[in-house]
ZAMARGU-4260 file (C-alpha; in steps of 0.2 Angstrom, whole numbers, plus 5000, padded with zeros to 4 digits):
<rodrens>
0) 5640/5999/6123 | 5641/5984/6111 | 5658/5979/6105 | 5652/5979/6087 | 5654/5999/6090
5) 5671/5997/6094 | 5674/5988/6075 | 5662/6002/6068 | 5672/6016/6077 | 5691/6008/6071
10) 5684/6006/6053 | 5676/6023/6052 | 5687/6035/6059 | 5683/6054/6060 | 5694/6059/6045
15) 5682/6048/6035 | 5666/6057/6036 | 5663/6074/6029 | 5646/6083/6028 | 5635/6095/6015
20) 5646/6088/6002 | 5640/6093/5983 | 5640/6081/5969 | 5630/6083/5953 | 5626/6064/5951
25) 5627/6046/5959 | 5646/6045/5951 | 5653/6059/5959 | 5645/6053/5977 | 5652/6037/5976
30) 5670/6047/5970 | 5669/6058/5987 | 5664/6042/5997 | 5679/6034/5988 | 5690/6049/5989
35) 5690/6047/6008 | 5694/6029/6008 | 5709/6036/5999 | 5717/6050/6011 | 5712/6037/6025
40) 5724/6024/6018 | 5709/6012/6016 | 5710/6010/5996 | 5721/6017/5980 | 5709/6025/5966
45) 5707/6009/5957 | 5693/6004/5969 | 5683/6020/5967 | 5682/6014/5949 | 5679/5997/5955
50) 5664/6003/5967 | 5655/6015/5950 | 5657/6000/5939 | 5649/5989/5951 | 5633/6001/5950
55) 5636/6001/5930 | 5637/5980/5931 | 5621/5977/5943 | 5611/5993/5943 | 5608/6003/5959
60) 5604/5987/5973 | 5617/5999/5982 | 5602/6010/5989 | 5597/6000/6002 | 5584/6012/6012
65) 5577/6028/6007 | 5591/6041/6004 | 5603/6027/6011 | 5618/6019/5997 | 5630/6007/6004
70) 5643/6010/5990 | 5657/5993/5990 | 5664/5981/5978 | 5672/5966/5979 | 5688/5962/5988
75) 5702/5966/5976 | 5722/5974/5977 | 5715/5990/5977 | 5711/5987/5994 | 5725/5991/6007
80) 5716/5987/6022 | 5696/5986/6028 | 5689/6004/6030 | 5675/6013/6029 | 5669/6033/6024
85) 5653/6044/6027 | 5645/6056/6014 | 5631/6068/6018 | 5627/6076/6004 | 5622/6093/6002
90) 5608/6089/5988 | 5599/6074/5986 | 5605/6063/5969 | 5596/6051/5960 | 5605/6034/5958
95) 5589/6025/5947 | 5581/6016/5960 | 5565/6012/5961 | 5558/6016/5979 | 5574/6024/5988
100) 5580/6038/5977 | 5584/6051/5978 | 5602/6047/5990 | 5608/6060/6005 | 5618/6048/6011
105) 5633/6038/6003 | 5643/6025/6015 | 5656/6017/6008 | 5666/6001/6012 | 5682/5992/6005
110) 5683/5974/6013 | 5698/5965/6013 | 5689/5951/6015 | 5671/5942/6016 | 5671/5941/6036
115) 5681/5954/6045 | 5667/5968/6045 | 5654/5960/6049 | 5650/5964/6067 | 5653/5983/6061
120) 5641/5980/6046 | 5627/5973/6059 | 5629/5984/6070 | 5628/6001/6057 | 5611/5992/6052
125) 5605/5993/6067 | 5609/6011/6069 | 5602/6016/6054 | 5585/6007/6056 | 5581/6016/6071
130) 5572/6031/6070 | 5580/6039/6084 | 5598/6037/6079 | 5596/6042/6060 | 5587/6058/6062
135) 5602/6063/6075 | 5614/6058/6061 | 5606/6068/6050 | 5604/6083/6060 | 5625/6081/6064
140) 5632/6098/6064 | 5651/6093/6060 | 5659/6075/6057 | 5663/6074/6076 | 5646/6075/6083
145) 5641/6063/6068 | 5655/6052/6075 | 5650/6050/6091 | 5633/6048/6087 | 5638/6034/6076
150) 5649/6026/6088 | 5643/6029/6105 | 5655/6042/6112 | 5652/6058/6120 | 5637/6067/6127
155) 5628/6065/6106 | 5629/6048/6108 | 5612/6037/6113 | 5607/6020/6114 | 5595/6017/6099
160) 5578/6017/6107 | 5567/6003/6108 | 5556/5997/6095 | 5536/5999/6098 | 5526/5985/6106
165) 5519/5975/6088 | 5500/5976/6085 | 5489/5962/6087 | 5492/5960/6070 | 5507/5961/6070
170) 5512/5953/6085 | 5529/5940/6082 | 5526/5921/6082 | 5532/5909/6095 | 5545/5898/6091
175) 5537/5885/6079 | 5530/5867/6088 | 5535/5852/6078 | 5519/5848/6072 | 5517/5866/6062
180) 5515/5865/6045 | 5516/5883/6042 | 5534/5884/6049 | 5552/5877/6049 | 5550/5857/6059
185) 5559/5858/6077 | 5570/5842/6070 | 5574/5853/6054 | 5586/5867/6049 | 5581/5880/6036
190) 5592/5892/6028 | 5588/5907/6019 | 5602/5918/6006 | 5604/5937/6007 | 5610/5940/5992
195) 5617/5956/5984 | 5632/5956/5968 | 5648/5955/5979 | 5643/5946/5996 | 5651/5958/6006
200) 5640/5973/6007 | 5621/5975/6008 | 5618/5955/6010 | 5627/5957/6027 | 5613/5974/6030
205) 5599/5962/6026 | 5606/5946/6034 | 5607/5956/6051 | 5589/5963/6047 | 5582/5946/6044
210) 5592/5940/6060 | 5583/5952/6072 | 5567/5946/6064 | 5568/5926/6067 | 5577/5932/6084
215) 5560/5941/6090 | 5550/5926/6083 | 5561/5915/6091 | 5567/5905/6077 | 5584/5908/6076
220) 5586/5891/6082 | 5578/5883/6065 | 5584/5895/6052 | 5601/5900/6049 | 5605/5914/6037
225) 5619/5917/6024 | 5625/5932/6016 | 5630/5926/5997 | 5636/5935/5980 | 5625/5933/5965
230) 5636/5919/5957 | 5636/5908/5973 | 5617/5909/5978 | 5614/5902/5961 | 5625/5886/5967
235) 5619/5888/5983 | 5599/5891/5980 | 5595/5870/5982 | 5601/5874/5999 | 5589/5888/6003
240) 5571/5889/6006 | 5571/5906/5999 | 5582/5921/5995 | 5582/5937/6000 | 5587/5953/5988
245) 5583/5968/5981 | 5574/5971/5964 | 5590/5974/5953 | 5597/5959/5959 | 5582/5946/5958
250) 5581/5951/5941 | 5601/5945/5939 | 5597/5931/5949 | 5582/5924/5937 | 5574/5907/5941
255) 5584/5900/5954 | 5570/5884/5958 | 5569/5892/5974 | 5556/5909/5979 | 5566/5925/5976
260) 5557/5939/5987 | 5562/5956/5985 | 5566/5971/5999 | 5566/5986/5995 | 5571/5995/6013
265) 5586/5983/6020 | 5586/5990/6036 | 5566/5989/6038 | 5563/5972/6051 | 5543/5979/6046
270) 5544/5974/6029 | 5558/5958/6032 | 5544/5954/6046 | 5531/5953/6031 | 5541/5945/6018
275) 5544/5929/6031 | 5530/5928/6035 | 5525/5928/6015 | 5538/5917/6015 | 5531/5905/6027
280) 5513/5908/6025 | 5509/5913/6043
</rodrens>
């Protein structure tokens, strides 16, 4: 098992998930979510407020994948130490976004800074872009099977199973020759943002989504990719050849001067597949 389970499994413990929970709307699921966080000694109340006024400020980016919200805010005081909590609901809840509502899943994550999650964030969007794994998360019967699906423990735990061969259409590229005008020059590096409204959250799910992709194309080597807040990508788009976001947050990010694509599933490589190569024109 990968060590990035280990992070996942010390910032998510047991105590933090509950199942069947009821909440009438998207406020009260990111309260339960940030209710946990609390009795876990991950946050004080402050950042449950923090995490529903992020929604109110940038709209609800948070849904990353069908029925999937990756509730989080910025680093601030409210949070003690870098945690992690798991909401099944009992009833689906609309959050207002466009392709993923309506949510059955809240995960929750209070970061005490930009970079000491990110092995457990990588490795939770892996997880839950394989078919395999999520339907055995979401047929859990108690937050201890859930547990060890999640972290690779126990007789419920399984590797997540291997993704089908690509069709012909499909198929990924080789890494790009020199002379290829569609792609990213061998003496050249490329960089393209993930952006979400904090930097710590769903950037780092579609970074790591994006990183698989390049890795099967075997351009990891040409293009390096950055997880970034809305505020910085604006500073940082010159760099870029493109950004990465969701609608919500393309909208806040206006013109940049560089291509804005959007995603709508973070955890999808199908559709991050077909926005680089959009991208790209390959």
């Amino acid at each position: 098992m990968m060590t990035c389970m280990e992070d996942l499994k010390d910032l998510l413990p047991v105590e933090a998930v509950r199942l069947d929970v009821r909440a009438a709307d998207w406020r009260e699921a990111i309260g339960a979510a940030g209710r946990l966080m609390v009795e876990t000694g991950a946050t004080t109340d402050e950042y449950t407020r923090e995490m529903v006024a992020n929604v109110e400020e940038n709209g609800p980016y948070i849904v990353i994948a069908p029925g999937v919200a990756f509730a989080h805010s910025r680093p601030s005081p409210a949070v003690l130490t870098t945690g992690m909590s798991w909401v099944r609901l009992a009833e689906p809840v609309e959050f207002g976004h466009e392709s993923n509502d309506p949510v059955t899943l809240v995960v929750a994550l209070a970061a005490k800074d930009s970079a000491a999650h990110t092995s457990a964030m990588a490795s939770l969007a892996r997880l839950l872009g394989d078919p395999d794994t999520a339907s055995a998360l979401a047929a859990a019967p108690t937050p201890e099977a859930l547990h060890a699906v999640l972290t690779g423990d126990g007789a419920e735990a399984s590797e997540p199973s291997a993704e089908p061969e690509p069709s012909a259409a499909s198929k990924p590229f080789a890494a790009p020759e020199p002379s290829a005008a569609s792609g990213p020059r061998a003496a050249s590096l490329h960089k393209i943002l993930t952006v979400c409204g904090n930097g710590v959250g769903t950037s780092l799910f579609l970074k790591n989504t994006l990183e698989q992709v390049l890795d099967r194309w075997g351009w990891s080597r040409f293009v390096t990719v950055e997880a970034t807040d809305t505020i910085s990508a604006k500073g940082k788009a010159s760099e870029a050849v493109a950004l990465l976001t969701s609608r919500e947050i393309a909208r806040t990010l206006g013109d940049v001067g560089r291509p804005v694509k959007v995603v709508q599933d973070f955890t999808s490589t199908a559709e991050v597949d077909a926005v680089l190569r959009d991208t790209y024109d390959v």
